[in-house]
C-alpha positions as CSV (number, residue, x, y, z in Angstrom):
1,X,202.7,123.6,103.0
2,X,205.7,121.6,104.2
3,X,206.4,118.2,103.1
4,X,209.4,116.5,103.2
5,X,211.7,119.3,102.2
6,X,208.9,120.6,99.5
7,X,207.8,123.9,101.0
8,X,205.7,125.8,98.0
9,X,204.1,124.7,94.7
10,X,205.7,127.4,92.5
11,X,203.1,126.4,89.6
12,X,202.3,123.7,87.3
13,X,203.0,123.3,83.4
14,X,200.8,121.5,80.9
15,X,202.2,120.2,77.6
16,X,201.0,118.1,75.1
17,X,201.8,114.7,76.3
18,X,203.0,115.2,79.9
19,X,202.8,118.1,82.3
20,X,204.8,119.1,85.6
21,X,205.2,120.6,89.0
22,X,207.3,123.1,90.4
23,X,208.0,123.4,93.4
24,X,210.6,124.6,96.0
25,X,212.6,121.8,97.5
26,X,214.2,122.7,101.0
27,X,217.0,120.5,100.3
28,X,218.3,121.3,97.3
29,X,217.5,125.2,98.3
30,X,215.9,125.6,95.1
31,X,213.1,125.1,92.6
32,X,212.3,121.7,91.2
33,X,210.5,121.1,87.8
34,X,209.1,117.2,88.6
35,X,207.3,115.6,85.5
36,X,204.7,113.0,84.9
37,X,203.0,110.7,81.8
38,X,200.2,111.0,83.5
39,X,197.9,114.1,83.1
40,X,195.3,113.6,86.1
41,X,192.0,112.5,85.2
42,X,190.0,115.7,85.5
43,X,191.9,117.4,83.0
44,X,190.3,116.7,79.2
45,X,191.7,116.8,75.9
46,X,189.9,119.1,73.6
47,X,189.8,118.6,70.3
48,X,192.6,120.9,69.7
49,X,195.2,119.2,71.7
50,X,193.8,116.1,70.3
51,X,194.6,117.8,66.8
52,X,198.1,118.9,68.2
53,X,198.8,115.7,69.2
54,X,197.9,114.5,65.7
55,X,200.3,117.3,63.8
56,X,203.0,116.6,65.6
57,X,202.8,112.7,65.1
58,X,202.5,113.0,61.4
59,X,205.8,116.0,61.6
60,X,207.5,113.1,63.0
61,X,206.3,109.9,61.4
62,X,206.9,111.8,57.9
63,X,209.8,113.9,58.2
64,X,211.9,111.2,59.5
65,X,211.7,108.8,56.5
66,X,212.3,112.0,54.1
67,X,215.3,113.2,55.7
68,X,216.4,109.3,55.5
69,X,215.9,109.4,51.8
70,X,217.1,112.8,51.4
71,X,220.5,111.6,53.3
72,X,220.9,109.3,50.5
73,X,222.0,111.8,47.8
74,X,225.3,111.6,49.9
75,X,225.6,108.6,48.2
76,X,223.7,108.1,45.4
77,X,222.9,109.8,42.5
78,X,218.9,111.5,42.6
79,X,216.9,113.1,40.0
80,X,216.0,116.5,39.8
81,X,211.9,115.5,39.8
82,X,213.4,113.0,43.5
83,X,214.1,116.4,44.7
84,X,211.5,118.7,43.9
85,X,209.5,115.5,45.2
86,X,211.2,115.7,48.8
87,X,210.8,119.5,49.0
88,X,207.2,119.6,48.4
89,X,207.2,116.6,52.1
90,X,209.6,118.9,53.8
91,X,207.0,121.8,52.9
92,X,204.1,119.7,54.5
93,X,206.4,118.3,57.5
94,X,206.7,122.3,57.9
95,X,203.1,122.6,57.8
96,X,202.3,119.9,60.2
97,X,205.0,120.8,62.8
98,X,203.5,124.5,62.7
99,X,200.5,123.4,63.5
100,X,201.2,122.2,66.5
101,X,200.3,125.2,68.0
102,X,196.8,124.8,67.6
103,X,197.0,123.6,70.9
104,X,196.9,127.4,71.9
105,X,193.5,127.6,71.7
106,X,192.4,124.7,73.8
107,X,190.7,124.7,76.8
108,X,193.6,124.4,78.4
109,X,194.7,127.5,77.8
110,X,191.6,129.5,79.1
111,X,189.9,128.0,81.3
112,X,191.1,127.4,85.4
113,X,192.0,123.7,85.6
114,X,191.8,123.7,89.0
115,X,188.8,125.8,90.5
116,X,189.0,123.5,94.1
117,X,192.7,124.7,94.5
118,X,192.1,128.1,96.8
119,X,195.3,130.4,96.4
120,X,196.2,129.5,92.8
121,X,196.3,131.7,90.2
122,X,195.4,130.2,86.4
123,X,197.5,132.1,83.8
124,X,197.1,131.7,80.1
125,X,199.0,129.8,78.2
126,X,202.5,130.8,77.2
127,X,205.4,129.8,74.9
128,X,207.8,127.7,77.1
129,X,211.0,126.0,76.1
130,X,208.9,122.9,74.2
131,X,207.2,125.6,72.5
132,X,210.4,127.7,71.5
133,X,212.2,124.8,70.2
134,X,209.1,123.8,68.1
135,X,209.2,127.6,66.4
136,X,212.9,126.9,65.7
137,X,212.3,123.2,64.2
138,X,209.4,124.8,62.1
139,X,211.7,128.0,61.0
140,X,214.4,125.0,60.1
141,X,212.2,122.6,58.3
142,X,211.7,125.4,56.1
143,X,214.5,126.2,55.5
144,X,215.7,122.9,54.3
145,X,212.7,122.6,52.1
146,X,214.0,125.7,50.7
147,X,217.2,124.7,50.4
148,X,216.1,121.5,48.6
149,X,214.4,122.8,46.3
150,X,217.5,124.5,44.5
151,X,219.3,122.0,45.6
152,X,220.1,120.3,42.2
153,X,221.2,123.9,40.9
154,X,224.2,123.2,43.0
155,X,225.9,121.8,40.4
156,X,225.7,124.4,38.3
157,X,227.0,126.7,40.1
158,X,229.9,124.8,41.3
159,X,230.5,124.3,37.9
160,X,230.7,128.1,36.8
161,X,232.8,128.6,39.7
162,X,235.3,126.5,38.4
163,X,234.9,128.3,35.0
164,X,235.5,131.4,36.6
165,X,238.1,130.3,39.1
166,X,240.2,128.6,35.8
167,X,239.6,132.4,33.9
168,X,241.0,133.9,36.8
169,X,243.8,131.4,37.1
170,X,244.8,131.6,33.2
171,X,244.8,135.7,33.3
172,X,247.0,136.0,36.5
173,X,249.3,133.6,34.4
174,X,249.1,135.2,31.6
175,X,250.7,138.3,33.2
């Protein structure tokens, strides 16, 4: 197929909210990744990209305004309860943006989108770069949940470092 400098559909990538073609373009000498809104019309949503959709919507809509709040201990002074309170968010923001990969077992995934297309092979679904920066967010959310959750001990521990920095100080002078 030769159109315009496209010469061959290398193969087309579904994601949640958009999907794309590649192809081979003649003047670039090279493959092109082209991407669209638009998912054509004979391709459904299941009820699991539906749901994917949905996690990742809530990751965002909730884990924005508690990293916001959590930004403000920068500032401010928060209570030990404030903090355990914005771990136990980060923990469901973790939850949520894990669960974006529910979308694995759509139909998507299994099924040939394109039976009339003669010459194309359907492959399953597949962790692409999306996918791998989603596991990363995930591992990273969790982290931060972690990290909040001890994050008033801090303190604490800044404060017997000094102790023990000042010991150290007073028995090298003291020689």
């Amino acid at each position: 197929m030769t159109m315009g400098g496209i010469e061959d559909v290398a193969g087309v990538t579904f994601g949640l909210y958009s999907y794309g073609i590649e192809y081979y373009h003649g003047d670039v000498d090279g493959y092109v990744l082209q991407c669209s809104q638009t998912i054509p019309f004979d391709v459904k949503n299941d009820v699991y990209i539906k749901m994917a959709r949905a996690f990742s919507a809530l990751a965002f809509v909730v884990g924005f305004p508690v990293i916001c709040f959590l930004g403000l201990a920068n500032c401010c002074r928060i209570r030990r309860k404030w903090f355990r309170r914005i771990a136990v968010a980060i923990f469901f923001v973790t939850f949520s943006q894990s669960m974006i990969f529910i979308f694995l077992l759509s139909d998507r995934c299994y099924q040939d989108l394109f039976p009339n297309l003669s010459g194309v092979d359907s492959q399953p679904c597949r962790l692409d770069n999306g996918s791998k920066m989603s596991v990363a967010s995930s591992v990273m959310w969790f982290l931060a949940a972690v990290f909040t959750t001890y994050i008033d001990r801090a303190s604490i521990v800044e404060g017997q470092m000094k102790m023990l920095s000042m010991h150290v100080t007073n028995r090298i002078n003291d020689q």
